[in-house]
C-alpha positions in Angstrom: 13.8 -3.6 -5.4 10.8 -5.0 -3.3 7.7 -3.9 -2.7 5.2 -4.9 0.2 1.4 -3.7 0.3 1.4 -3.7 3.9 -2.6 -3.3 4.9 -4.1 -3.4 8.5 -6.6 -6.8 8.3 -7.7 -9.3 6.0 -9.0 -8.8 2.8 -13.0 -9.8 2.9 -14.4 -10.4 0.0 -13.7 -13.1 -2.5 -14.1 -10.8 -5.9 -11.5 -8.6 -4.1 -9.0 -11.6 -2.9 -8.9 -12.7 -6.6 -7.9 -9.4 -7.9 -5.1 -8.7 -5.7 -3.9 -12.4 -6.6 -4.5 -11.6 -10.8 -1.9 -8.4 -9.6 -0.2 -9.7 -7.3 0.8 -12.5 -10.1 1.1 -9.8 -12.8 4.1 -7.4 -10.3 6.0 -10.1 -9.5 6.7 -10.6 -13.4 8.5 -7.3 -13.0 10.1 -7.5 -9.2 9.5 -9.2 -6.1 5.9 -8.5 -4.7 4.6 -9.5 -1.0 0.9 -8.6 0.6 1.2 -8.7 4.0 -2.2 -8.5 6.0 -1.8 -8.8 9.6 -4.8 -9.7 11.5 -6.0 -7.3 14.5 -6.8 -9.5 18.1 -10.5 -10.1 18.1 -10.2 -8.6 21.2 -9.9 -5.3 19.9 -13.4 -4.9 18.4 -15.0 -3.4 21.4 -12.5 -0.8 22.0 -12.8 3.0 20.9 -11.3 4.4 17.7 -8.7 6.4 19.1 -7.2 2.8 21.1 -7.6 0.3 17.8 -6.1 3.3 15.9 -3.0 3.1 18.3 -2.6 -0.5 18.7 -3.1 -1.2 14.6 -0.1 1.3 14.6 2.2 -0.7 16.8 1.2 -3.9 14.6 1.8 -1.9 11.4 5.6 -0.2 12.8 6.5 -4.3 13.8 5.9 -5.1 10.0 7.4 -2.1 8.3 10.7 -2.9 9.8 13.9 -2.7 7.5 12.2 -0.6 5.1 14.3 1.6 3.1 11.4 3.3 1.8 7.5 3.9 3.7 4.7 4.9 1.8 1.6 5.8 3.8 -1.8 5.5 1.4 -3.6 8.3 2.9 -6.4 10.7 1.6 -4.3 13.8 2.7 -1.4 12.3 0.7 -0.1 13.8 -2.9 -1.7 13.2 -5.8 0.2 11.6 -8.7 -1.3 10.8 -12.6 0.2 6.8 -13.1 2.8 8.8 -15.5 4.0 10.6 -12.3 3.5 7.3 -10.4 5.4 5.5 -12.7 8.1 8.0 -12.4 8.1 8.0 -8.7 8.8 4.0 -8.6 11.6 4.8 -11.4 12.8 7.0 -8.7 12.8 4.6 -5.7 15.1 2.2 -8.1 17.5 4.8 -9.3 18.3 5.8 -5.5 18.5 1.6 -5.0 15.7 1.6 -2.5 15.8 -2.0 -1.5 12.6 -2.3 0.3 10.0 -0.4 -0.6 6.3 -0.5 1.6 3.2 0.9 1.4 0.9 1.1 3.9 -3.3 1.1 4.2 -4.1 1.7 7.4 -7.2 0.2 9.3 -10.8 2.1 9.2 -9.6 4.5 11.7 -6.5 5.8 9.9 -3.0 6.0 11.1 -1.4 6.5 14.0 0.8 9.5 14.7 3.9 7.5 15.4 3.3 5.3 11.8 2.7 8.6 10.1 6.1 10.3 11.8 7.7 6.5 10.8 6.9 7.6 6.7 8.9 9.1 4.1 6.0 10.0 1.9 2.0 9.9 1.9 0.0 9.2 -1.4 -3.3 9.8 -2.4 -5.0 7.6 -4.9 -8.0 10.2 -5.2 -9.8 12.9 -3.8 -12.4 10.4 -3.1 -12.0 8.4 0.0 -12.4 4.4 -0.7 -12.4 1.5 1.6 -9.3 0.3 3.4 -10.3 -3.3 1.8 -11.3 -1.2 -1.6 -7.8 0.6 -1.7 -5.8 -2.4 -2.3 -6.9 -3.3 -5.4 -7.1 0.3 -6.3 -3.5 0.4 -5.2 -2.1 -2.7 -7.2 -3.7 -1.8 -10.1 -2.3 1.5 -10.2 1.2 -0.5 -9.5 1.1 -3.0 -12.3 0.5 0.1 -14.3 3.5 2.0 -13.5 5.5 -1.1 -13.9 3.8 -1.7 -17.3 4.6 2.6 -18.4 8.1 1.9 -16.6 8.9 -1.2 -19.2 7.1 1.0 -21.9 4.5 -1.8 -22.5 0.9 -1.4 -23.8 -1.3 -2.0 -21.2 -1.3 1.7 -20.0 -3.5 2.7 -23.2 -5.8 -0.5 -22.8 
């Protein structure tokens, strides 16, 4: 199976960049990993919410072609424990999901035709966290469930 952390922009900050590369690095151990960070147009920075909402969302449905599988990270999403994340990865590979992809969406969210494009929403907390914040978050939480899947020890460290 393959998995892509599709995220709307680039990730900023440099203490952030080198932890999604330590995970990155650490997922592809276990199966094939991509990040895929499209850039928005410069253009669109004066627009209104509503119009980058809707164009991030065509960008976002061009890159989450041929997936078997889409997995919106949204605060509305369910909540899993990484035991029940775990399982719901072990899932994905007993049905032979080939292409698996979750999504962050820009600071304005998703747009209705990427949320009606998704199989299943997931929330990584009642909080709400950054779109750049969420990625690392998210991989984390990912190189756990792989770690619980293979029944290794980093989940109690």
């Amino acid at each position: 199976m393959n998995i892509t952390l599709l995220c709307m922009g680039q990730t900023e900050a440099p203490y952030l960049k080198e932890g999604l590369s330590l995970y990155s690095s650490r997922i592809r151990h276990y199966l094939p990993f991509e990040l895929k960070e499209p850039a928005a147009p410069r253009k669109w920075s004066g627009l209104k919410p509503e119009a980058v909402r809707e164009l991030e969302g065509a960008l976002l449905l061009k890159h989450m072609e041929g997936a078997d599988v889409k997995v919106l990270l949204d605060e509305h999403g369910k909540q899993y424990d990484s035991v029940g994340f775990s399982r719901f990865i072990q899932q994905q590979m007993n049905r032979s999901t080939r292409n698996l992809v979750f999504v962050v969406g820009g600071a304005w969210g998703f747009s209705d035709p990427v949320r009606e494009a998704a199989g299943y929403q997931i929330s990584l907390s009642r909080m709400t966290f950054s779109h750049q914040m969420v990625r690392l978050f998210f991989l984390e939480q990912l190189y756990r469930a792989l770690t619980l899947w293979r029944g290794e020890s980093y989940h109690n460290g």
